[in-house]
FINU-68163 format. One record per atom (N, C-alpha, C): residue in one letter; x, y, z. Coordinates in steps of 0.02 Angstrom, whole numbers, plus 50000, padded with zeros to 5 digits. Layout:
<rs>
AXYZ
...
</rs>
This chain:
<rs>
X495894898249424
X495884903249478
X495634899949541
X496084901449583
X495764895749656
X495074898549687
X494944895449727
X494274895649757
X494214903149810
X494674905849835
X494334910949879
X494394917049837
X494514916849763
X494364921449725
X493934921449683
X493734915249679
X492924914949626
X492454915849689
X492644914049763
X492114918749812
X491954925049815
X492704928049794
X492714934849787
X492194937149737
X492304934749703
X491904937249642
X491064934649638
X491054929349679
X490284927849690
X489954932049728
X490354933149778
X490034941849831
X489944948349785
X490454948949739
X490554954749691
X489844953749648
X489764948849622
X489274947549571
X488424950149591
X488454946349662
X488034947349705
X487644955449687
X488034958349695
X488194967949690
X487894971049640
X487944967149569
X487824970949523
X487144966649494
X486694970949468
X486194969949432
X486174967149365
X485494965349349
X485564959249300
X485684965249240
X485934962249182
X485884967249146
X486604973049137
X487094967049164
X487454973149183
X488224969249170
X489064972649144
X489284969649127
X489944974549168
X490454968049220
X490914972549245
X491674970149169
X492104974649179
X492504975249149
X493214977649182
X493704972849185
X494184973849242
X495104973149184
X495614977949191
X496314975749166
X496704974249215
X497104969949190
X497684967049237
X498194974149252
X498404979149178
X498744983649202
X499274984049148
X499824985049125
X500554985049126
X501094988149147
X501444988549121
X502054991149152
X502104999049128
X502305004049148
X502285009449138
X503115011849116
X503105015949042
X503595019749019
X504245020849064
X504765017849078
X505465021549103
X505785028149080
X506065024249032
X506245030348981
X506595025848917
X506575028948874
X506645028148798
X506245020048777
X506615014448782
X506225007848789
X506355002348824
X506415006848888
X506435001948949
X505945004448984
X505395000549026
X504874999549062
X505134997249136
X504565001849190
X504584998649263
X504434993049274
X504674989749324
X504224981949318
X503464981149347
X503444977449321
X502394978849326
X502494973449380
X501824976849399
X501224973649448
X500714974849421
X500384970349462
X499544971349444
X499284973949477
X498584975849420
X498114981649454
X497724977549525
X497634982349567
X497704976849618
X496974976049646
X496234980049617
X495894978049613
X495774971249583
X495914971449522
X495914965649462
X496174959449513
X496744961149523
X496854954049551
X496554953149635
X496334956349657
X495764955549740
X495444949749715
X494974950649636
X494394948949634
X494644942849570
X495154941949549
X495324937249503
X496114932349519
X496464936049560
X497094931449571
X497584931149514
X497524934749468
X497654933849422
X498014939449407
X499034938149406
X499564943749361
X499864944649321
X499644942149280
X499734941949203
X499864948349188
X500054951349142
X500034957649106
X499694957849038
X499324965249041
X499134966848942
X498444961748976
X497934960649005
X497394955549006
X496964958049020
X496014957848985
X495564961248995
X495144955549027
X494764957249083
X494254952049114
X493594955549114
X493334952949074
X492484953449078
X491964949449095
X491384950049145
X490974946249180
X490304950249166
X489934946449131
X489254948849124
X488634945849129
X488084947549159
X487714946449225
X487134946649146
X486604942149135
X486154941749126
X485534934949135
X485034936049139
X484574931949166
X484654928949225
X485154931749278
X485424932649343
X486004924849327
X486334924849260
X486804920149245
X487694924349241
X487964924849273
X488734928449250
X489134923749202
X489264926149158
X489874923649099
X490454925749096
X490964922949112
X491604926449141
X492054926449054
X492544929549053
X492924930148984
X493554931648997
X494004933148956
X494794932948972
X494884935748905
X495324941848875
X495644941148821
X496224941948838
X496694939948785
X497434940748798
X497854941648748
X498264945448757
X498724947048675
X498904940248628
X498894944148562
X498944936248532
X499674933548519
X499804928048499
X500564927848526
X501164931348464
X501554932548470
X502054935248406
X502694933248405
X502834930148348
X503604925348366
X504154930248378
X504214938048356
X504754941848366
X504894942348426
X504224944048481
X503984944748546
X504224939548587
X504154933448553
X504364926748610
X505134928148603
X505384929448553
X506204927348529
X506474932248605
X506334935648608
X506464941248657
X506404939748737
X505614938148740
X505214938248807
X505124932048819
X505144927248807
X504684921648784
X504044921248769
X504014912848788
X503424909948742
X502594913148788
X502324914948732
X501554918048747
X501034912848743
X500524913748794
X499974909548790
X499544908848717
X499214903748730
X498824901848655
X498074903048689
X497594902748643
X496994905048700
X496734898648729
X496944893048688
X496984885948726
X497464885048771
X497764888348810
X498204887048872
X498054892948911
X497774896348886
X497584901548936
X496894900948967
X496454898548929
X495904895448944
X495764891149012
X496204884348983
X496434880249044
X496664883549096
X497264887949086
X497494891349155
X496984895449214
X496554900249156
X496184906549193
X495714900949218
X495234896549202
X494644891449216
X493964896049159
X494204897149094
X493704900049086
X493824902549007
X493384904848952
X493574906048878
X494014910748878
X494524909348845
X495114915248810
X495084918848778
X495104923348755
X495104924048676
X495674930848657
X495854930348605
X496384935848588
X496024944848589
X496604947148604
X496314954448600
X495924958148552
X496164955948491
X495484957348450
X495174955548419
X494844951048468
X493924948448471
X493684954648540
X494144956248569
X493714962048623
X493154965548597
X493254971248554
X492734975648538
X492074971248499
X492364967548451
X491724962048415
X491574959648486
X491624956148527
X491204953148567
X490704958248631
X491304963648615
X490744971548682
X490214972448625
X490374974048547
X489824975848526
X489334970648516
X489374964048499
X488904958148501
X488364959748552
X488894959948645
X488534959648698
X487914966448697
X488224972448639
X487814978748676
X487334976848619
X487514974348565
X486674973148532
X486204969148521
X486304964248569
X485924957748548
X485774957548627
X485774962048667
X485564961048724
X485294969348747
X485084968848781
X484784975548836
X485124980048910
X485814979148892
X486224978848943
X486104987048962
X486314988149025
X486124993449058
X486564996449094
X487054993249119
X487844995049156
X488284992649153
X488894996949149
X489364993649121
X490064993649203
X490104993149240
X490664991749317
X491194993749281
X491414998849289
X492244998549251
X492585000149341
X493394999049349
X493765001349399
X493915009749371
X493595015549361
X493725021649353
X494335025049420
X494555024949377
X495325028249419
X495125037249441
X495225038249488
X495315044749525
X495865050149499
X495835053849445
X496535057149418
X496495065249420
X496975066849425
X496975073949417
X496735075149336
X496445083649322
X496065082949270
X496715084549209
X497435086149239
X498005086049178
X498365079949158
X498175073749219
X498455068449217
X498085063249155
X498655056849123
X498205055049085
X497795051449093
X497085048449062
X496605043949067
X496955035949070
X496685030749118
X496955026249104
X496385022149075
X496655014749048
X496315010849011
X495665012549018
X495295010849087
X494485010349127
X494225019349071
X494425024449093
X494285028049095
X494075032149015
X494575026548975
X494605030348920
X493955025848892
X493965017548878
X493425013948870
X492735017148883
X492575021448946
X491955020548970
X491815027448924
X492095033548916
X492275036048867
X491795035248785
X492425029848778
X491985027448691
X491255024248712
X491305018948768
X490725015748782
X489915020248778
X490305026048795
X489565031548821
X489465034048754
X489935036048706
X489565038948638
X489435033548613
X489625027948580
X489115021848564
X488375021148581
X488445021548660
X487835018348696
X487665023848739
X487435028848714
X487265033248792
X486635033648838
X486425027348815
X485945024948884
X486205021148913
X486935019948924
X487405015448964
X487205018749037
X487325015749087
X487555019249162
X488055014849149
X488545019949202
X489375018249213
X489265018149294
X489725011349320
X489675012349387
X490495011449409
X490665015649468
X491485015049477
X491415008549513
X491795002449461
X491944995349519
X492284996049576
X492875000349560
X493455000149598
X493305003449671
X492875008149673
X492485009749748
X492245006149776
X491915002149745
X491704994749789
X492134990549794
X492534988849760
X492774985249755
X493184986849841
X493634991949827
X493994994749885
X493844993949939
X493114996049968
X492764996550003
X492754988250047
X492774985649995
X492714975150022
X493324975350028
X493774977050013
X494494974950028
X494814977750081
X494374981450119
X494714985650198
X494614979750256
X494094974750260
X493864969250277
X494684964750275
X494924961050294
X495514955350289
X495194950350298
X495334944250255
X495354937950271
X495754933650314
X495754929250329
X496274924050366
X496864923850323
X496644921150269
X497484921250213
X497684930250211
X497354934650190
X497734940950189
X498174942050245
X497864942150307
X498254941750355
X498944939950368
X498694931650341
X499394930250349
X500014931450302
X499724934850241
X500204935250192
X500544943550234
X500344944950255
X500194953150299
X500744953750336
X500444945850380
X501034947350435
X501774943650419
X502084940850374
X502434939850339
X502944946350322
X502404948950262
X502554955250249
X503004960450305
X502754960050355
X502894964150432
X503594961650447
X503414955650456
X504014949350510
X504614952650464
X504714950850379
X505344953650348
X505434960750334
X504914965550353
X505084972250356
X505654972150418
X505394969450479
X505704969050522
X506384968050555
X506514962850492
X507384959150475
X507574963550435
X507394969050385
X507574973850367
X507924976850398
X507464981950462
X507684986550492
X508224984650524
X508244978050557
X508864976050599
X509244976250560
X509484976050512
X510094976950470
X510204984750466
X509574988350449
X509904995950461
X510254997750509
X509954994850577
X510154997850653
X510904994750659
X511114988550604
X511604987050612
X512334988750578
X512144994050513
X512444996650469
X512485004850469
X512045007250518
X511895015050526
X512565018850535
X512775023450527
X513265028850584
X513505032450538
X513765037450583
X514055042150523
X514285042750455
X514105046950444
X514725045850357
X514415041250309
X513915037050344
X513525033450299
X513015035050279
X512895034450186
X512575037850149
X511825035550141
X511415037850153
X510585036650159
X510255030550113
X510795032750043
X510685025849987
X511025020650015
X511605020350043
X511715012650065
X511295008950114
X511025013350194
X510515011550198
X509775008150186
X509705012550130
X509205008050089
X509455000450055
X509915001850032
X510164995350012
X510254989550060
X510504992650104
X510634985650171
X509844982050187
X509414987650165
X508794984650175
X508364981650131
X508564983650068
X508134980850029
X508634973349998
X509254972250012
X509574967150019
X509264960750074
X509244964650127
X509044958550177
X508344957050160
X507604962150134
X507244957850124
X507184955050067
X507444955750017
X507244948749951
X507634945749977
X508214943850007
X508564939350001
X507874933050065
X507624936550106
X507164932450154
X506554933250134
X506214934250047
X505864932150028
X505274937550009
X505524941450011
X505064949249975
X505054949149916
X504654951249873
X504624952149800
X504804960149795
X504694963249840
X505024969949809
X504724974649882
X505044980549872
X504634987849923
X504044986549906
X503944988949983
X502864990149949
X502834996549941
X503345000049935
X503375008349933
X504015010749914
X504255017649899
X504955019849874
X505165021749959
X505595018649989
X505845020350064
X505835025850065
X505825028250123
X505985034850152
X506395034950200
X507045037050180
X507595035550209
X508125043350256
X507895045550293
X507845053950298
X508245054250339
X508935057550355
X509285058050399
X509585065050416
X509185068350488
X509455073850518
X508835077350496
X509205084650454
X508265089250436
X507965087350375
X508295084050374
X507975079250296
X507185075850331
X507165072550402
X506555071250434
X506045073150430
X506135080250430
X505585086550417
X505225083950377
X505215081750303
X504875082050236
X504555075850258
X504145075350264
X503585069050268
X503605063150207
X503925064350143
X503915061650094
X504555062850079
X505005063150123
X505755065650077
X506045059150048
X506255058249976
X506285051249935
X506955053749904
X507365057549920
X508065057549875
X508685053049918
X508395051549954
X509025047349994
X509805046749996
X510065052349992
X510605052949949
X511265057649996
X510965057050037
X511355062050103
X511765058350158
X512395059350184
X512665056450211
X512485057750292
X512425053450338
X512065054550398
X512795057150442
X512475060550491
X512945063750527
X512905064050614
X513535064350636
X513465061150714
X513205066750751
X512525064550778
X512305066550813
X511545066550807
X511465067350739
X510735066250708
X510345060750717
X509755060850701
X509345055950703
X509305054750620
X509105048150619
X508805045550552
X508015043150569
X507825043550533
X506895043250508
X506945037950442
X506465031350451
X506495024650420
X505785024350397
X505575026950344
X504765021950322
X504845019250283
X504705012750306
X504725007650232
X504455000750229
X504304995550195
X503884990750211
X504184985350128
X504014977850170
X504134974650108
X503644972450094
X503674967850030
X502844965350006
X502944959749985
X502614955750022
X502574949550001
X501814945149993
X501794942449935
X501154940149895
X500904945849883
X501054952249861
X500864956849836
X500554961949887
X500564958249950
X500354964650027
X500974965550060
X500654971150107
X501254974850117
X501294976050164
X501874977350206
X502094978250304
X502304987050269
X501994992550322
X502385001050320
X502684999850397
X503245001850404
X503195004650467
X503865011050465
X503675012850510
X504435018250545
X504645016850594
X505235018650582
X505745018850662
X506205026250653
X506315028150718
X506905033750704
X507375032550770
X508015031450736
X508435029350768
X509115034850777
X509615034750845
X510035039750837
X510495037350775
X511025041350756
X511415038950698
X512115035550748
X512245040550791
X512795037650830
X512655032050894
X512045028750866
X511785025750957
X511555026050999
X511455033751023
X511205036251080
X510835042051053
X510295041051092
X509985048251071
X510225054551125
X510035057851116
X510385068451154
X509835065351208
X509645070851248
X509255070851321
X508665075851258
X508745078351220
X508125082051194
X507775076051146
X508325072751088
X508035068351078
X507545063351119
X507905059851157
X507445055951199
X506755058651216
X506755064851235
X506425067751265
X505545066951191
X505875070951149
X505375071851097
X505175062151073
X505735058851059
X505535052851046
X505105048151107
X505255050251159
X504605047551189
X503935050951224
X503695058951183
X503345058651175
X502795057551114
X503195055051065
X503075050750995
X502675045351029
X503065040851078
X503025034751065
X502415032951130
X502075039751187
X501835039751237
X501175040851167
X501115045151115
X500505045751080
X500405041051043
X500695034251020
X500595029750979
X500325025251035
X500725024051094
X500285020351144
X499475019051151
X499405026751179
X498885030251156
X498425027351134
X498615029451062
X498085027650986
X497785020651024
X498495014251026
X498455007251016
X497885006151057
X498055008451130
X497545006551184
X496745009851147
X496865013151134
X495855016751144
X495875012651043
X496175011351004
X495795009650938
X495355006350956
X494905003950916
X494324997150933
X493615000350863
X493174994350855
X492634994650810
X492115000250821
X491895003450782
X491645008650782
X491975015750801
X492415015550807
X492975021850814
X493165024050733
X493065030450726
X493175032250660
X493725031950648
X494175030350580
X494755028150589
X494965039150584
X494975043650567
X495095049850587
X495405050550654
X494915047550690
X494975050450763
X495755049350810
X496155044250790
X496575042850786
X497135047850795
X497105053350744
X497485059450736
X497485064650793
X496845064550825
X496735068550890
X496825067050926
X497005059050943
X496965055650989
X497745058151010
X498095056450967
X498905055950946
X499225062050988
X498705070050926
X498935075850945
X498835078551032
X498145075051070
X498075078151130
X498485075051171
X498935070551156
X499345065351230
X499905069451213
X500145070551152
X500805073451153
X500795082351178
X500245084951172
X500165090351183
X500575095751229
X500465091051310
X500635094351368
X501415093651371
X501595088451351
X502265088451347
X502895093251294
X502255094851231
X502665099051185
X502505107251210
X502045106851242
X502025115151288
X502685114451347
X502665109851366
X503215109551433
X503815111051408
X504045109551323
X504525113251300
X504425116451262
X504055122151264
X503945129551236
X504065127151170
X503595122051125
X503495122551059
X502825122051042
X502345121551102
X501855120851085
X501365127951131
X500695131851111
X500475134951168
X499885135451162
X499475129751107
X498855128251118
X498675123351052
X498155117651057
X497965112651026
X498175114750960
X498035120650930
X498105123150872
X498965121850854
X499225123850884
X500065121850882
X500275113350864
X499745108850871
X499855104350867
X499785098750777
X499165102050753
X499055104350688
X499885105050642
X500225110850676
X500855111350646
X501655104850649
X501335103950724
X501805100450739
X501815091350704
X501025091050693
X501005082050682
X500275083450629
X500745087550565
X500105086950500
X499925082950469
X499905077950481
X499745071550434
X499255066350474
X498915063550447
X498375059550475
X498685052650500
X498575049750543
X498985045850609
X499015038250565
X498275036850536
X498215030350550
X497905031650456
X497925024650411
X497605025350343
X497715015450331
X497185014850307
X497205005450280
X497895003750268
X497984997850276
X498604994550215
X498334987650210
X498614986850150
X498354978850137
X498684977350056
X498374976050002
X498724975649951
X498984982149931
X498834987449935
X499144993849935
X499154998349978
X499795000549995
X500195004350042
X499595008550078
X499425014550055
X498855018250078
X498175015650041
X497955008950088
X497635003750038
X496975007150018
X496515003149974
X495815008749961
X495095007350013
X494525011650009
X494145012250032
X493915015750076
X493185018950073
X493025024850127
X493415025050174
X493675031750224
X493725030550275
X493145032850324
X493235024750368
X492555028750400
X492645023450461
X492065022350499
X492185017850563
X492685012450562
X492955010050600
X493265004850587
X492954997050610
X493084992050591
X492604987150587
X493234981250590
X493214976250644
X493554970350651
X493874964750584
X494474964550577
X494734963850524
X495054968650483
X494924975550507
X495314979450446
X496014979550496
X496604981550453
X497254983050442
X497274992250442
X497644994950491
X497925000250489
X498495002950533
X498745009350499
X499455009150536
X499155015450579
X499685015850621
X499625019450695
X500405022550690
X500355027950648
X500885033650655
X501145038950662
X501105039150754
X501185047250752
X501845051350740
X501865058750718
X502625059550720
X502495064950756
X503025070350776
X503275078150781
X503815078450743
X503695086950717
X504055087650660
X504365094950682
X505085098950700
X505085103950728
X505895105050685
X505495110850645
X505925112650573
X506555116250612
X506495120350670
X507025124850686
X507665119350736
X507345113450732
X507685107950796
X508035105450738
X507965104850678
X507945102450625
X507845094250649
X507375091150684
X507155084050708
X506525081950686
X506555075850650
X505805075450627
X505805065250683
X505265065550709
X505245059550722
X504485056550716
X504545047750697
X503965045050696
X504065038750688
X503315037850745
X503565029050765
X502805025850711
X502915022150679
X502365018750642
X502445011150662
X501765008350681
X501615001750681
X501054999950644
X500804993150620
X500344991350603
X499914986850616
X499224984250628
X498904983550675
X498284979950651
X497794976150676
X497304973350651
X496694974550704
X496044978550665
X495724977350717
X495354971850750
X495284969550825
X494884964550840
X494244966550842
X493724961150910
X493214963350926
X493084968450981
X493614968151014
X493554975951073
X494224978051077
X494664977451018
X495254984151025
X495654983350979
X496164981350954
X496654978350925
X497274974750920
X497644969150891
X498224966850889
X498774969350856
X499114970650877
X499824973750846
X500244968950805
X500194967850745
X500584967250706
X501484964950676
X501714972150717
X502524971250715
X502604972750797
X502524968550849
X502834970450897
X503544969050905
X503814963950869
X504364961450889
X505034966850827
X504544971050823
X505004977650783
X505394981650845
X505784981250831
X506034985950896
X505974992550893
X505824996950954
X505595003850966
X505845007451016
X505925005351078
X505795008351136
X506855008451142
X506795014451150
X507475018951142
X508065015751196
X507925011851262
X508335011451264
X508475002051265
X507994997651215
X508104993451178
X508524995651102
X508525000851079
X508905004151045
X509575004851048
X509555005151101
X510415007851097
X510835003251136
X510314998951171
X510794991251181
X511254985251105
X510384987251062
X510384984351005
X511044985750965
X510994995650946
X511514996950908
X512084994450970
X512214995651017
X512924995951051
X513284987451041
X512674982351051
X512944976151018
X513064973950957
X512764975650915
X512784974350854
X512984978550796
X513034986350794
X512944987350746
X513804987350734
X514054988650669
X514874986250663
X515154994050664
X514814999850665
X515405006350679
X515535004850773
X515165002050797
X515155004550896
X515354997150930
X515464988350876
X515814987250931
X516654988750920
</rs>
């Protein structure tokens, strides 16, 4: 495991008290249907603090006489399993690989129970997942579970809140895996703006995009696109993509690629035929006068919340000037969703929200949403904070409407 992740974990270690044992899974792949599986990623705490994406892998680190002992188990190997998947680690190659003892999955419980009786241990760090109370328990949750009737002078502490919490912070390498991430979201979109127009169906769209970024080096979406064209905009989350766009409409774009496992979000909303109406324009740049906005006044110690008000009071006077708005409260309706939220290894990445602090990553996205116009628009960028304001991220994303319609009028293949 390279070096700025056994840092990670030396700061982490730092954290927890002697006496005390964190317990972290890599994750797997989750049920498709019948016996085909999604493709996995890793849990992306686990790997912040280990680098490590393996699948099916338990990491345990336990803190006594202020000494940490790091551990690894890993499935044991099965020749039916290789014939299929291939060849599986031995705990002598996995050993070597992780920097640290292997051991097969079941030595797990013999070695938790060894640790809980031949020692005085007192906490156990699990990543406890946040679930609804019908949803099911995952690995962390169910463990801590058995752990507590065994041992119920255990304390349980949620890792993954801390954990989160350190990961709103960016490094120099996150960054740059970040802005990567951005640069080929970016070559994305230019292929949309260049494939857009009528008659064309919302899924090919997506495709033109998720074509151009693996082919320039994405490992996958950092999210399911949102690909919304006309009143389809409206739905803040609309994911059926499946509608054919029509002349005159606007299309609405959120989407982001991921590369080294972080991730670029952004939006664009573009006309379908090239040009936006005189109302369009109109509403799309007062979108793009409240994202301004945000950019200029963000900076350290600004709650990342505030953002949302910031957004709603610039667009305000302008959505009264066309009788959709007739007081702050109107605005609530018009732009319900919160402006700005982390990104980093995950999309709506984790950790309090609360002041913002030099080095974090967040997006800056305001929309209006006006169900009877049937027009939903929203401009998203993403952004890093400095020491007195912030750097923008994707500037070289194109936005400004009538760089738009130079763009489509040269390039895209329905308009030359």
């Amino acid at each position: 495991m390279s070096d700025i992740f056994a840092e990670r974990r030396t700061r982490f270690y730092e954290l927890m008290e002697d006496r005390s044992v964190l317990i972290l899974f890599t994750g797997s792949a989750p049920q498709r249907s019948g016996d085909q599986d999604y493709a996995y990623t890793p849990d992306r705490n686990t790997y912040y603090l280990t680098g490590v994406d393996t699948p099916l892998l338990v990491f345990c680190a336990s803190k006594l006489g202020g000494k940490v002992t790091e551990q690894w188990f890993i499935p044991r190997p099965e020749k039916r399993h290789e014939i299929f998947y291939g060849h599986m680690e031995t705990e002598e190659e996995a050993s070597e690989r992780l920097g640290c003892q292997a051991s097969y999955h079941d030595r797990f419980e013999p070695f938790l129970d060894g640790l809980f009786t031949a020692n005085h241990m007192e906490k156990v760090w699990l990543d406890l997942e946040r679930r609804a109370l019908s949803e099911p328990s995952g690995q962390a949750n169910v463990l801590a579970r058995r752990l507590a009737k065994a041992h119920p002078y255990l304390q349980f502490v949620n890792a993954g809140a801390v954990i989160g919490d350190i990961r709103r912070v960016k490094e120099p390498g996150e960054l740059d895996l970040m802005r990567e991430a951005i640069r080929i979201t970016g070559l994305g979109i230019e292929s949309i703006l260049e494939h857009m127009g009528p008659g064309v169906n919302e899924r090919e769209i997506q495709a033109w995009f998720e074509f151009t970024i693996k082919t320039n080096g994405a490992s996958d979406n950092a999210f399911a696109p949102i690909v919304a064209g006309g009143a389809n905009s409206i739905s803040l989350h609309y994911g059926t993509n499946n509608c054919d766009l029509a002349d005159g409409d606007l299309l609405l774009v959120d989407l982001g690629a991921e590369y080294g496992y972080y991730n670029g979000d952004i939006t664009r909303t573009f006309p379908v035929n090239g040009k936006f109406t005189e109302e369009q324009r109109y509403f799309y740049e007062t979108v793009l006068e409240a994202q301004a906005a945000v950019i200029r006044t963000v900076k350290p110690g600004m709650h990342i919340t505030e953002t949302t008000k910031i957004a709603q009071e610039t667009m305000f006077e302008r959505c009264r000037a066309r009788g959709i708005a007739e007081s702050m409260d109107d605005m609530k309706r018009l732009l319900p969703h919160g402006v700005s939220h982390y990104l980093g290894l995950d999309t709506h990445d984790s950790g309090e929200r609360t002041e913002l602090q030099p080095g974090m990553v967040i997006t800056v996205e305001p929309g209006i949403y006006i169900p009877e116009l049937g027009i939903g628009i929203r401009i998203e960028d993403d952004v890093v904070i400095t020491e007195d304001g912030c750097e923008v991220l994707s500037p070289q994303i194109i936005k400004q409407p009538d760089e738009i319609e130079a763009y489509m009028a040269e390039h895209n293949v329905f308009l030359r």
